[in-house]
Steps between C-alpha positions, in 0.01 A plus 500: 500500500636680807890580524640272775847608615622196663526357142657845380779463735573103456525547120685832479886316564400305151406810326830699650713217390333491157520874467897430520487287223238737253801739556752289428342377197418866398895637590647234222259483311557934428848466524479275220324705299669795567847324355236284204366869443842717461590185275230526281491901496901449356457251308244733291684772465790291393643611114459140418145475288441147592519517869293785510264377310422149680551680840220765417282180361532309865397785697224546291430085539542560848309813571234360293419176676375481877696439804378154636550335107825585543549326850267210364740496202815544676401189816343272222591539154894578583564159592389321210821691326670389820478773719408366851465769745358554817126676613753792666746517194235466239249759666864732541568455144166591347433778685857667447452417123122659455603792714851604313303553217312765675810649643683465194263766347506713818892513453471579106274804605742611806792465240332687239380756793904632433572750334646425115802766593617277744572251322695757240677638738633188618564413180695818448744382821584139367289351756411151454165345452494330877679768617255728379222291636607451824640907620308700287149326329349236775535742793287757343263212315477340885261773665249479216503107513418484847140526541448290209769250703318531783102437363689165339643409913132555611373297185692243587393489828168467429528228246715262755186326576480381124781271593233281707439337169813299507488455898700769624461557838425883522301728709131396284608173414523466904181701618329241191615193738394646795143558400487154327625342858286721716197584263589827620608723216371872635777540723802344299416668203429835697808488620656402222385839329601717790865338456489572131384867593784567814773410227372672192396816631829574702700331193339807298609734680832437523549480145358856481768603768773354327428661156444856655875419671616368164344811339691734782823338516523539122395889506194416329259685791618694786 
């Protein structure tokens, strides 16, 4: 099957537009488990027993069971408890839950990552527990959690087209249609994996910018 470039350049505006959306999706769906995954990462190292207990059990559900059961269970199952939500909320929610457990552990190892006499010395001053968290302990646990941070962006990236499953419109969810309408699918999908690469490969490499800059600013490297 020969590449025919008429097509290429009458189907690219879909792709483009559904690009916007994969990014979308992927932008909430991180920052949600960025805030889900400092929650979690908390919540067990809190003094109460209990809630560290059944917090360290859910990641552990959620780390241990796949990414599109979740969505499935999240678009299908929720509202039989009465939980009616939407392809795009549903898709949002699942993915920010399955990845905070992932960050939540990449936040335990950048707090552990700091030093023990730290937190003695701040203990020595009268500092307060948030206090102490938010001056002295997260901006030196920050540099370490950023490449883990940033494989989790790039993960999530890549799993946007999962949402297909419930009918979100994203970038392979689109390319998908396209070939079904056309009975063209070397093109769409083509380009569909170029777009994937143009994002991911630039995305990459800003992350490793910004944690030699975090790693700088904090007097970490010259």
């Amino acid at each position: 099957m020969n590449w025919q470039w008429n097509f290429t350049w009458e189907i690219l505006p879909r792709l483009i537009e559904a690009t916007g959306l994969t990014l979308l999706a992927a932008l909430i769906g991180y920052g949600i488990a960025v805030f889900l995954g400092l929650v979690f990462v908390f919540a067990q190292r809190s003094p109460w027993k209990g809630l560290s207990v059944i917090t360290r059990e859910l990641v552990e559900f959620i780390r241990s069971t796949p990414l599109i059961l979740q969505i499935f269970f999240v678009f299908y199952v929720a509202p039989q408890f009465g939980l009616r939500l939407s392809p795009w909320v549903a898709g949002m929610m699942a993915i920010g839950f399955h990845y905070a457990a992932y960050l939540s552990e990449v936040f335990r190892g950048g707090l552990d990552s700091v030093d023990r006499g730290q937190w003695e010395a701040a203990t020595s001053l009268s500092l307060g527990t948030a206090h102490t968290y938010r001056r002295i302990i997260l901006p030196q646990a920050l540099p370490n959690a950023i490449p883990g941070m940033g494989n989790y962006l790039v993960g999530i990236l890549k799993d946007t087209p999962m949402l297909s499953v419930i009918g979100v419109t994203e970038l392979m969810h689109t390319a998908n249609a396209i070939g079904t309408e056309s009975y063209r699918f070397l093109e769409p999908f083509t380009l569909a994996g170029i777009i994937f690469l143009c994002i991911s490969l630039p995305l990459a490499a800003l992350i490793r910018r910004l944690e030699m800059a975090l790693r700088q600013k904090l007097g970490l490297i010259k």
